[in-house]
LUMMI-475614 format. One record per residue: x, y, z of N, C-alpha, C in turn; residue in one letter; residue number from 0. Coordinates in steps of 0.001 Angstrom, whole numbers. Example, Ala and Ser with C-alpha at 12.3 -4.5 7.8 and 13.67 -1.06 7.14 Angstrom:
2
> 13190 / -5690 / 7800 / 12300 / -4500 / 7800 / 13200 / -3300 / 7800 / A / 0;
> 12850 / -2250 / 7080 / 13670 / -1060 / 7140 / 12900 / 30 / 7870 / S / 1;
end
This chain:
212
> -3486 / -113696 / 22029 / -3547 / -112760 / 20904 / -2786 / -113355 / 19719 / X / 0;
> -3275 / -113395 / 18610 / -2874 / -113872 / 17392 / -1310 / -113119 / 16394 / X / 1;
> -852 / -113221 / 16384 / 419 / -112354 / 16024 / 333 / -112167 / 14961 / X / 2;
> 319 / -110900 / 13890 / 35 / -110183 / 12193 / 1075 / -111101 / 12157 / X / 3;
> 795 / -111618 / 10887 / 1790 / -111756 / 9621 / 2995 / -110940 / 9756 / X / 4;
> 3650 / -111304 / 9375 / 4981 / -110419 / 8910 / 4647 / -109084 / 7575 / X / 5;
> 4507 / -108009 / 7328 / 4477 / -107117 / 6597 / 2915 / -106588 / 6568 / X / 6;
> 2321 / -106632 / 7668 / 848 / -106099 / 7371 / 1124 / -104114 / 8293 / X / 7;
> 244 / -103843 / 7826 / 298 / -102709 / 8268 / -1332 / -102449 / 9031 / X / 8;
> -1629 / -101835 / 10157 / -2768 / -101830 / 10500 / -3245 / -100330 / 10180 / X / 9;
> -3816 / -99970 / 9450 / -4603 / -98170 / 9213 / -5511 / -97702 / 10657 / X / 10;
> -5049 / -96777 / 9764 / -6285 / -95517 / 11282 / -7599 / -96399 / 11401 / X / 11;
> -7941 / -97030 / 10237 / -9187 / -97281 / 10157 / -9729 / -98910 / 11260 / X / 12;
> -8312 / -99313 / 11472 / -8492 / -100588 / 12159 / -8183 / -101919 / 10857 / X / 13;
> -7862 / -101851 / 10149 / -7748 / -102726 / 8870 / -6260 / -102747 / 8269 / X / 14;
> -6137 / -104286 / 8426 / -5018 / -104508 / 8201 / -4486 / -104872 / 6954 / X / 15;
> -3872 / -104390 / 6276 / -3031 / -104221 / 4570 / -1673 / -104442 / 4814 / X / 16;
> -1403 / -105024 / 3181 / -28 / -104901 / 3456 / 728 / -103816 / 3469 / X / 17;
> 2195 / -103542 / 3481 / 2847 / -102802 / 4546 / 2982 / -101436 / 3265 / X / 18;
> 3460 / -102024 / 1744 / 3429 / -101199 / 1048 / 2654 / -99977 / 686 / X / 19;
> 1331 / -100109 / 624 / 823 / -99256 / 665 / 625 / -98060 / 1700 / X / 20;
> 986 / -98278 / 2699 / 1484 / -97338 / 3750 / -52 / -96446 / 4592 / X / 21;
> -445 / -95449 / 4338 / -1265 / -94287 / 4659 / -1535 / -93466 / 3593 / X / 22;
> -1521 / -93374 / 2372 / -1438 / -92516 / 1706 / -2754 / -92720 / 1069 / X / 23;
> -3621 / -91806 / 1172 / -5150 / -92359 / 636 / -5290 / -92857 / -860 / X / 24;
> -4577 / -92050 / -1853 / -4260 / -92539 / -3138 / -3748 / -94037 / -3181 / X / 25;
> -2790 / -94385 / -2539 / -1931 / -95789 / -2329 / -2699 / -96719 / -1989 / X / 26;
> -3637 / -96256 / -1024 / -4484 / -96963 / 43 / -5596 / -97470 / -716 / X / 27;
> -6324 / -96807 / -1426 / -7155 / -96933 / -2749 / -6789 / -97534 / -3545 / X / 28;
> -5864 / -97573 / -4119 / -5494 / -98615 / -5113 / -5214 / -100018 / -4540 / X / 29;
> -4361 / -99867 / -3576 / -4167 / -101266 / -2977 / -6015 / -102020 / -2460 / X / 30;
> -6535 / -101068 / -2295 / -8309 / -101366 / -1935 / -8710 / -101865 / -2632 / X / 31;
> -9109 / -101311 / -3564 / -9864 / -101641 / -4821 / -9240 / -102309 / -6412 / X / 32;
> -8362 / -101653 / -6604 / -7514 / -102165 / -7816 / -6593 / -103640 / -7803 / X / 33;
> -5501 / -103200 / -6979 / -4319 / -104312 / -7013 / -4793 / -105748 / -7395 / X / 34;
> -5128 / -106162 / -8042 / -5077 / -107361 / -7655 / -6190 / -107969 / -8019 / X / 35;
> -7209 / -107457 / -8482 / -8676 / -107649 / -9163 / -8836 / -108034 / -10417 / X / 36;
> -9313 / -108990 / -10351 / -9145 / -109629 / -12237 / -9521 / -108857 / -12833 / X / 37;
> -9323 / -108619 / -14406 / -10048 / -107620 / -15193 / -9767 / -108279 / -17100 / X / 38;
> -11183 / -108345 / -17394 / -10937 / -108593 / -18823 / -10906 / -107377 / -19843 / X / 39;
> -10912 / -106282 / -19204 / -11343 / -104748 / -20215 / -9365 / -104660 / -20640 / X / 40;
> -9505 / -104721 / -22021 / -8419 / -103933 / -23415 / -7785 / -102992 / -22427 / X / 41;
> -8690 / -101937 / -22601 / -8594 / -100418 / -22478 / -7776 / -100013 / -21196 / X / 42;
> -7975 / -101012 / -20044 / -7535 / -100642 / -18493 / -6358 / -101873 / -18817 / X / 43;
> -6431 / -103038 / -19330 / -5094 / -103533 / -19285 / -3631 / -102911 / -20105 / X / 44;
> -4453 / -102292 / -21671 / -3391 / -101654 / -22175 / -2606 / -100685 / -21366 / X / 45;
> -3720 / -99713 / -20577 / -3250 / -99025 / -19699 / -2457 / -99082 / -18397 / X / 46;
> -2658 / -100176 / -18078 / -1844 / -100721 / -17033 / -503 / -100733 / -17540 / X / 47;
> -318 / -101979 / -18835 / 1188 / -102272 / -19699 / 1983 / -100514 / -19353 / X / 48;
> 1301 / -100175 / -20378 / 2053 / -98731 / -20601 / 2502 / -98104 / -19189 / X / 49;
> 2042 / -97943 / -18048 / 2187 / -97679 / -16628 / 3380 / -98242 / -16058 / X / 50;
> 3121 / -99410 / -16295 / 4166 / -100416 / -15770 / 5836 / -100309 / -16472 / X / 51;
> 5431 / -100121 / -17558 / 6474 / -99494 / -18613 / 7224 / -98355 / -18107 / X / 52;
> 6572 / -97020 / -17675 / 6830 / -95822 / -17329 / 7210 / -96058 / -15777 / X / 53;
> 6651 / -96682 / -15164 / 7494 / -96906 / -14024 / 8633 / -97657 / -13655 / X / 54;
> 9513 / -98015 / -14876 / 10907 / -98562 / -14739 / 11354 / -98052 / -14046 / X / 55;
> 12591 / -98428 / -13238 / 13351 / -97472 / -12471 / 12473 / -96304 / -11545 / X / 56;
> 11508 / -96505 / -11252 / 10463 / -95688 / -10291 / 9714 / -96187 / -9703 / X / 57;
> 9137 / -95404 / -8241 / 8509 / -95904 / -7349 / 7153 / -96010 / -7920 / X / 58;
> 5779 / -96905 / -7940 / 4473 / -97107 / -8345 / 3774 / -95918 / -8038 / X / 59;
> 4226 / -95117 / -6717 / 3810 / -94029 / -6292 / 3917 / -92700 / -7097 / X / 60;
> 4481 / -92848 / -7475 / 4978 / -91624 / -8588 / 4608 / -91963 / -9878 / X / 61;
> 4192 / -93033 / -9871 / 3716 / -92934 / -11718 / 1844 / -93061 / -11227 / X / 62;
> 1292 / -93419 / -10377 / -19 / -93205 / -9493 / -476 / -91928 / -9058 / X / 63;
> 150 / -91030 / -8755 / 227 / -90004 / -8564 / 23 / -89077 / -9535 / X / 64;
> 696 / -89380 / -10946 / 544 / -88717 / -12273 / 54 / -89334 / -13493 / X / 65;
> -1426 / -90473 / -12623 / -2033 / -91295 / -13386 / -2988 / -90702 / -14220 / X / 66;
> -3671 / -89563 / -13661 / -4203 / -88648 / -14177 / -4142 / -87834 / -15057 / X / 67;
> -2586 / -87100 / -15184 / -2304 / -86656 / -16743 / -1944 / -87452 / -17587 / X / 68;
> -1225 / -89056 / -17153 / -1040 / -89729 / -18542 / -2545 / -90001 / -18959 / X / 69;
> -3342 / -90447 / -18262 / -4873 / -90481 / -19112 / -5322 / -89748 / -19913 / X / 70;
> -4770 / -88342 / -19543 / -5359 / -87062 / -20138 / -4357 / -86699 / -21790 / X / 71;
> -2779 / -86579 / -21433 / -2126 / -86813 / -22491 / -1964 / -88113 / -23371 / X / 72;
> -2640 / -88960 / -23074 / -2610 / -90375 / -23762 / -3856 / -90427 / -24439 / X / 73;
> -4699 / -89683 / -24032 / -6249 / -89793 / -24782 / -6937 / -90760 / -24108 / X / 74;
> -6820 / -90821 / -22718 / -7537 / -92162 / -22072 / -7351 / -93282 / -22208 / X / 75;
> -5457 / -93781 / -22422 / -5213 / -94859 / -23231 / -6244 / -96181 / -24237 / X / 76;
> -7546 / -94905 / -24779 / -8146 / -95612 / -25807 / -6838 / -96336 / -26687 / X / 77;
> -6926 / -97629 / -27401 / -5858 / -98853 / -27848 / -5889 / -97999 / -29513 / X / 78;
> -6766 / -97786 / -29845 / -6698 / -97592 / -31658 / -5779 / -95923 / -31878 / X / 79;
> -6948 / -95084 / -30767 / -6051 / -93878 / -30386 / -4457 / -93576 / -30888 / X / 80;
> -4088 / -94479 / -29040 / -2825 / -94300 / -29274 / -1941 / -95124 / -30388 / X / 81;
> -2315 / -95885 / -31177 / -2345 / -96887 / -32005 / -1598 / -95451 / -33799 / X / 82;
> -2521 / -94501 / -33146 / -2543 / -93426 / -34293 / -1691 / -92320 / -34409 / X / 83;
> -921 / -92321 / -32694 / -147 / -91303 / -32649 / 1030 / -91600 / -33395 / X / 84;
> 1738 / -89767 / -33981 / 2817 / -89804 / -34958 / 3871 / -89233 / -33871 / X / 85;
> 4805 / -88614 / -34954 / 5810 / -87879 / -33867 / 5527 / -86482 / -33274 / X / 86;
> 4600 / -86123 / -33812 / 3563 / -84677 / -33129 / 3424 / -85158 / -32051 / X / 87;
> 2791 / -86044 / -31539 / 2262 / -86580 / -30066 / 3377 / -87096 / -29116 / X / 88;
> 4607 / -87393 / -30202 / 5847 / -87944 / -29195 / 6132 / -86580 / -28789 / X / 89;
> 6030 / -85713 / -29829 / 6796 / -83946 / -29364 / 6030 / -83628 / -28063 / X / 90;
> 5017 / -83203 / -28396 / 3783 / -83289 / -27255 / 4064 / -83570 / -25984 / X / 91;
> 4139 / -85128 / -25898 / 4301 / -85481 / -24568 / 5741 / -85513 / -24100 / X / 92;
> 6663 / -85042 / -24811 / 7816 / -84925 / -24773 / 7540 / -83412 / -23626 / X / 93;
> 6807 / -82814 / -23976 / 7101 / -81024 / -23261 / 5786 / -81180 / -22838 / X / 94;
> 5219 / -82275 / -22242 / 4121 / -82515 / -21130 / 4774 / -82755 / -19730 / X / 95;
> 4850 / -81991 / -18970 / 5532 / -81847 / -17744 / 4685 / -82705 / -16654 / X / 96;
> 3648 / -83273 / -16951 / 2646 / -83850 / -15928 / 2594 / -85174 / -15787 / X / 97;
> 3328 / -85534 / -17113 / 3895 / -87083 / -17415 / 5467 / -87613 / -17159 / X / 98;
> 5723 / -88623 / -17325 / 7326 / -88947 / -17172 / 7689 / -88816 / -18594 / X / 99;
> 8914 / -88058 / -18519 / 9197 / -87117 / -20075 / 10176 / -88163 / -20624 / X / 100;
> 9813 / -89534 / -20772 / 11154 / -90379 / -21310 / 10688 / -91045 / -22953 / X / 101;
> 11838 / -90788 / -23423 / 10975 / -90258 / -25033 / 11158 / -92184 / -25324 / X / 102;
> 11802 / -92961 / -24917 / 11940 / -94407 / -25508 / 10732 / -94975 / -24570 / X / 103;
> 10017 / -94758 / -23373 / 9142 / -95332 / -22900 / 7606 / -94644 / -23406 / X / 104;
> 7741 / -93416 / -23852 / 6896 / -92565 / -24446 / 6501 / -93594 / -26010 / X / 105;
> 7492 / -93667 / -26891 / 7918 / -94590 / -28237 / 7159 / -96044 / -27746 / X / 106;
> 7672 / -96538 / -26674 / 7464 / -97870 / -26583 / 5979 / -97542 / -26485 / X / 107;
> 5270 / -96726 / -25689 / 3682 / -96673 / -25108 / 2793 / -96652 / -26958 / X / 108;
> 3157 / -96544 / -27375 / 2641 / -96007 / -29022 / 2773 / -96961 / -29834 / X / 109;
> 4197 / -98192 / -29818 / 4414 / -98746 / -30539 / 3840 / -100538 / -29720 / X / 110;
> 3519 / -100258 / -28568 / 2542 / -101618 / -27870 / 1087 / -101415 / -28107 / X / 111;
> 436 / -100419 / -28358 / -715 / -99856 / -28750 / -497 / -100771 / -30024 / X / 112;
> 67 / -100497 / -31126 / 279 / -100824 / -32510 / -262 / -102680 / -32447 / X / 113;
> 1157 / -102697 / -31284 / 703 / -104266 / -31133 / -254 / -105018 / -30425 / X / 114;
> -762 / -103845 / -29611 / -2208 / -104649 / -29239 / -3053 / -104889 / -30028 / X / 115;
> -3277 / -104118 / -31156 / -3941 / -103827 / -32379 / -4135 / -105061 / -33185 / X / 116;
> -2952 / -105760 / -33036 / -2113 / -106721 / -33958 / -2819 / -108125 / -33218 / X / 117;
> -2543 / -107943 / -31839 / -3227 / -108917 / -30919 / -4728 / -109298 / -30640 / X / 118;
> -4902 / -107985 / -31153 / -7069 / -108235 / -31032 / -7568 / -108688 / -32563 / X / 119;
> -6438 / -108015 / -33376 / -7255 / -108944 / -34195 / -7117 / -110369 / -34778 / X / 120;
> -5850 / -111189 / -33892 / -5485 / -112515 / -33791 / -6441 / -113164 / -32993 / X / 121;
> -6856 / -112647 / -31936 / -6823 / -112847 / -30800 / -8568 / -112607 / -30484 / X / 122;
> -8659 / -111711 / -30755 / -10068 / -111193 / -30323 / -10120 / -110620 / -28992 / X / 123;
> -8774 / -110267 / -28389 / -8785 / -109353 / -26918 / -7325 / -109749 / -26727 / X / 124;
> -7042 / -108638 / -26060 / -5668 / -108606 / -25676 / -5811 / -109258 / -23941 / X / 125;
> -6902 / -109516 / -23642 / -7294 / -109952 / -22331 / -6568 / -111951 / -22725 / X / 126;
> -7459 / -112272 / -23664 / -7564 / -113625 / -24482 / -5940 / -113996 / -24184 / X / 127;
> -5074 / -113420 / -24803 / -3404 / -113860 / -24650 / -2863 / -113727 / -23119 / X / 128;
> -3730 / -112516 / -22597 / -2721 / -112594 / -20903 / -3128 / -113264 / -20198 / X / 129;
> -4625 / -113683 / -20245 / -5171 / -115025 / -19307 / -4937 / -116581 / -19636 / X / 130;
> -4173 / -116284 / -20598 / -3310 / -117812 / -21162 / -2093 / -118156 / -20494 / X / 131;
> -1547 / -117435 / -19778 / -305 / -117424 / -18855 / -662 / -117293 / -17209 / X / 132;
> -1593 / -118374 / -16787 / -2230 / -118021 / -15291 / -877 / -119054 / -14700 / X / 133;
> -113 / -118640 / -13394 / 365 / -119021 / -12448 / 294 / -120892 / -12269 / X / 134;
> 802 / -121550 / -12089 / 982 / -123238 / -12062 / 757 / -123099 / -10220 / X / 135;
> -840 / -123218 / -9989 / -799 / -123493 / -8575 / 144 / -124285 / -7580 / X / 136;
> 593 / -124878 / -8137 / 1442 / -125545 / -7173 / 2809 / -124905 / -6964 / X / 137;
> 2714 / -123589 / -7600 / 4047 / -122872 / -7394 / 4058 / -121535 / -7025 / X / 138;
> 2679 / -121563 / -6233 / 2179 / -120507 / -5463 / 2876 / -120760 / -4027 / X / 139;
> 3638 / -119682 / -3121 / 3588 / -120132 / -1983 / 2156 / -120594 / -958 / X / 140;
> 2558 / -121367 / 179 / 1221 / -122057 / 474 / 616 / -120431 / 1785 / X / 141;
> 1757 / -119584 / 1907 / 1491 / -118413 / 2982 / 2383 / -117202 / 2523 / X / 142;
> 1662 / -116195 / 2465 / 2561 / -115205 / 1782 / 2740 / -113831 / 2447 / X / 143;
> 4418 / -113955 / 3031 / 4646 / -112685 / 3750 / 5476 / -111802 / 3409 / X / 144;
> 6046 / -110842 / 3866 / 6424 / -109590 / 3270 / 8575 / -110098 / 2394 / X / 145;
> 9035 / -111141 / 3232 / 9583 / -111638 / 2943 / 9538 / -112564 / 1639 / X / 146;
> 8299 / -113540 / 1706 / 7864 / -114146 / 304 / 7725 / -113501 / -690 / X / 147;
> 6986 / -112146 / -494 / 6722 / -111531 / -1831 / 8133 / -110858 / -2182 / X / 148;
> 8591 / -110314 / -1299 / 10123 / -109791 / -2183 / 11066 / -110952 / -3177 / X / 149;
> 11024 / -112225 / -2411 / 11614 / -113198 / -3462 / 10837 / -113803 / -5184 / X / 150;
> 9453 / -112792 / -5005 / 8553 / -113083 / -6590 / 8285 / -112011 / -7471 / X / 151;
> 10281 / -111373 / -7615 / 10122 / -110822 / -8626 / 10133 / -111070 / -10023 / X / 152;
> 10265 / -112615 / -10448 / 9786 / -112947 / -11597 / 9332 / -114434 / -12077 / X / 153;
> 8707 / -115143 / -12312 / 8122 / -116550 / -12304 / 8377 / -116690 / -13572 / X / 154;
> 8420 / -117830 / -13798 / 8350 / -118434 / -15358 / 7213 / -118421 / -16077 / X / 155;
> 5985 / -118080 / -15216 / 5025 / -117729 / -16160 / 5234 / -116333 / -16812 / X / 156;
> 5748 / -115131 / -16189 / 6156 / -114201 / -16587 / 7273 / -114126 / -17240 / X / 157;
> 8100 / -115176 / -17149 / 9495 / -115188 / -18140 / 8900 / -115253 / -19338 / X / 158;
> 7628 / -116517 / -19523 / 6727 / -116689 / -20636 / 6222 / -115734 / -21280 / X / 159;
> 5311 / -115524 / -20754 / 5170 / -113854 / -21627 / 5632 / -112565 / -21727 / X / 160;
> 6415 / -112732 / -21010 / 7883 / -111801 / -21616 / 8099 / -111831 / -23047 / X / 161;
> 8719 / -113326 / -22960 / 8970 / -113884 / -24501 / 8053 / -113782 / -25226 / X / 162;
> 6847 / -114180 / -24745 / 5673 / -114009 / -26037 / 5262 / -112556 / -26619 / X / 163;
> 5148 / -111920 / -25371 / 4899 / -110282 / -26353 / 6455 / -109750 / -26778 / X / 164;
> 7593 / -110175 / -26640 / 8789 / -109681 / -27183 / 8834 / -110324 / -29041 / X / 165;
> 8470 / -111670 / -28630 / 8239 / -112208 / -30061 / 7343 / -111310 / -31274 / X / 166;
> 6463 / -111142 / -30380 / 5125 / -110146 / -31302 / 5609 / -108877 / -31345 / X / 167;
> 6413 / -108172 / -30793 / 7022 / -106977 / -30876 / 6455 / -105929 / -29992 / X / 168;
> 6363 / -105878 / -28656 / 6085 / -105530 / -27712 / 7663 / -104846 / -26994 / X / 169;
> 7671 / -103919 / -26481 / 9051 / -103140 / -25390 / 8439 / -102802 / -24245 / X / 170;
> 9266 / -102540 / -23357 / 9341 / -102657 / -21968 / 9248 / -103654 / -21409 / X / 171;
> 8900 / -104833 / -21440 / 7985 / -105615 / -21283 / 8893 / -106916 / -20444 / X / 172;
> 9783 / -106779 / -20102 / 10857 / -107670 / -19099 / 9875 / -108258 / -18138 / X / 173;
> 10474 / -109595 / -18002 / 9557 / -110404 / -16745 / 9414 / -110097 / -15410 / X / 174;
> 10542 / -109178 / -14801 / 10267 / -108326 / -13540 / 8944 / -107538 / -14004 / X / 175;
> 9498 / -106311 / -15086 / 7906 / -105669 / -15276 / 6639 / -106195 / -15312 / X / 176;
> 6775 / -107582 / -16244 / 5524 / -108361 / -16482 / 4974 / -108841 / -15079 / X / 177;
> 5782 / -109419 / -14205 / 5588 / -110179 / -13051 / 4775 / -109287 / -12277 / X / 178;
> 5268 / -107969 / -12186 / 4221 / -106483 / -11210 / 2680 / -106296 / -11967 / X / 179;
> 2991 / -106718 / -13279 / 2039 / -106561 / -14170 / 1025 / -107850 / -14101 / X / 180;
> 1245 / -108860 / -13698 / 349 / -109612 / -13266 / -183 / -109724 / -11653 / X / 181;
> 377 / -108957 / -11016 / 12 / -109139 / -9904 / -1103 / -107897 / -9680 / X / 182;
> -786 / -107052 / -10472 / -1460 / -105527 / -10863 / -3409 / -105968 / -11540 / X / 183;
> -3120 / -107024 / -12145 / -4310 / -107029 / -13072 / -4868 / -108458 / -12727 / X / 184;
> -4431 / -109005 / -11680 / -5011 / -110071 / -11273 / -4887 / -111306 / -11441 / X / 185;
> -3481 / -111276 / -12520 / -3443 / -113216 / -13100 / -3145 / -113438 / -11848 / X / 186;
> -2369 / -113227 / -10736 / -1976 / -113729 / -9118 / -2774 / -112707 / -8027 / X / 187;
> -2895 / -113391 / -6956 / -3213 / -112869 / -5600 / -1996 / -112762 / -4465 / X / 188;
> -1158 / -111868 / -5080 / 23 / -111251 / -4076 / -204 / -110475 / -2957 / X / 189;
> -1651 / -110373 / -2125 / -1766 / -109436 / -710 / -1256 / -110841 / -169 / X / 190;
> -761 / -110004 / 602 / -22 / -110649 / 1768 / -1477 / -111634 / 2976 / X / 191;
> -1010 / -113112 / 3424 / -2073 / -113358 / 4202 / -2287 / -112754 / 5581 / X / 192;
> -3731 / -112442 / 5664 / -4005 / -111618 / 6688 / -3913 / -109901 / 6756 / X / 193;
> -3807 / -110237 / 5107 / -4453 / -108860 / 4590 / -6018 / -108583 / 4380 / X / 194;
> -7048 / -108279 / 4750 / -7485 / -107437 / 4406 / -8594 / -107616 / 3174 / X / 195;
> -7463 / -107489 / 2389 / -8303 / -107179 / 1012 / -8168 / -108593 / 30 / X / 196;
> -7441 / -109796 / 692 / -6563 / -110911 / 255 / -8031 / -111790 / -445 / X / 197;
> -8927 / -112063 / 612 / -9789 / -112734 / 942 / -11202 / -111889 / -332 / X / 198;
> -11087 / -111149 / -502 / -12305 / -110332 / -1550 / -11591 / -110026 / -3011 / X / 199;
> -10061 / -110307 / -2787 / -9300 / -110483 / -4166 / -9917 / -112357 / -4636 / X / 200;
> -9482 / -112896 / -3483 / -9402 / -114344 / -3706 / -11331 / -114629 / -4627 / X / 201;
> -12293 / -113992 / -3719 / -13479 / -114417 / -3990 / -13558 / -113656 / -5562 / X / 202;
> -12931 / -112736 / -6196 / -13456 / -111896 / -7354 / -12555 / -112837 / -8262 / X / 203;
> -11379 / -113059 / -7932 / -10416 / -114808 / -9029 / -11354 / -115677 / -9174 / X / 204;
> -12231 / -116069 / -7667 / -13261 / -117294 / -8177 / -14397 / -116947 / -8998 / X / 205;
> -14528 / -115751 / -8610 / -16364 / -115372 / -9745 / -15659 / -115074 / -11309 / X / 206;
> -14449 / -115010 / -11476 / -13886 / -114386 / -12625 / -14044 / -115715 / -13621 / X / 207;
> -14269 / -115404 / -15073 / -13893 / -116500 / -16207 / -13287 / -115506 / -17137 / X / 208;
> -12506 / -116158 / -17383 / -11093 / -115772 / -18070 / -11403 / -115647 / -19393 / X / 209;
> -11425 / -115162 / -20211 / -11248 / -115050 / -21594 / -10791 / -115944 / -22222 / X / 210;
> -10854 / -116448 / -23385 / -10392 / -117591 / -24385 / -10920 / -117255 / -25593 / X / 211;
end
C-alpha cells in the first residue's frame, strides 16, 4: 500500500485533497474548482486582491463564507464601479454587517480599484502586470507537502510585486498577502502532491497563455 503524502485529507467521497480544506462543502468547492486555476479576467482578479486584503489577520473561511455580500455590497467588484465609490459607500459598508466592517481595508478596496484603473490603461489588463511575475521554476519545490507549503509564505517573486504595486500605489498588498494571492489565482500550483485536484490544476497552467 502506497503511503498519502503528508497533509492530504481523504473526503467521504473517496478523494484525496489537501488537509486545509477540511469537509466543509463551501471550502471543498473552492479548493475544487477555484484555488489554483489560472485566470486572465480583471473583474475576478480585482476581486480576489480586495479578498485577500480583507482577510488580513483572518481565516480564508470567514472571508469565503461572506463572499457573497462583499459581491453584493461592492457592486460585483465591477473595477470602474468601485473605482467611483465616495465616502457615502465607505459609510455604507461601514454599517454593512454582512461584510468585514474595517474602514482602512474597506479605503484600501476603493483606492486599488483607482489603481487598477491606472494599470489597464498602462497596461491593457491588470492580468498583463500579474502574469509578469510567474515563479523561477527552479525554485519550485521538486514535492510538495503539508510541511513545504507552510515554509512558502513569501517568495521573491512576491516580494516583487509587492514592491511593484506598492510603487504604483496599491495597500494591503504585503508579500505574505501577495504570495496567498498567487497561489489563489494560479501564478503557482500549491496542492499538495497527491492531491487530487494538483494534476487538473497542473493541465489548466499548461493550456493557459498568459497575457502580455
Amino acid at each position: 500500500m502506497t503511503r498519502a503524502e503528508p497533509g492530504l485529507r481523504k473526503g467521504a467521497d473517496g478523494v484525496d485533497r489537501c488537509w486545509w480544506c477540511g469537509d466543509d462543502p463551501l471550502y471543498r468547492n473552492y479548493h475544487d474548482h477555484e484555488w489554483g486555476f489560472p485566470t486572465a479576467d480583471d473583474r475576478y482578479l480585482f476581486e480576489k486582491l480586495c479578498l485577500e486584503g480583507f482577510q488580513a489577520g483572518l481565516s480564508w473561511l470567514t472571508v469565503l463564507r461572506k463572499r457573497e455580500n462583499f459581491r453584493r455590497a461592492f457592486r460585483g467588484f465591477e473595477i470602474e464601479t468601485v473605482a467611483r465609490f465616495t465616502s457615502c459607500d465607505v459609510n455604507r459598508l461601514l454599517a454593512d454587517a454582512g461584510i468585514i466592517r474595517n474602514r482602512a481595508k474597506i479605503e484600501s478596496a476603493i483606492n486599488n480599484a483607482r489603481r487598477t484603473m491606472e494599470v489597464i490603461e498602462e497596461r491593457g489588463a491588470l492580468a498583463a502586470l500579474l502574469w509578469s511575475f510567474p515563479p523561477d521554476p527552479g525554485s519550485r519545490p521538486r514535492r510538495l507537502d503539508r510541511r513545504t507549503l507552510a515554509s512558502l509564505t513569501r517568495t521573491p517573486e512576491s516580494a516583487a510585486l509587492s514592491r511593484t504595486l506598492k510603487e504604483r500605489g496599491f495597500t494591503f498588498v504585503g508579500p505574505t498577502t501577495l504570495y496567498a494571492y498567487m497561489q489563489s489565482i494560479g501564478l503557482v500550483n500549491d496542492h499538495l502532491h497527491g492531491c487530487a485536484i494538483r494534476t487538473r490544476v497542473d493541465a489548466a497552467r499548461a493550456a493557459f497563455a498568459p497575457p502580455n
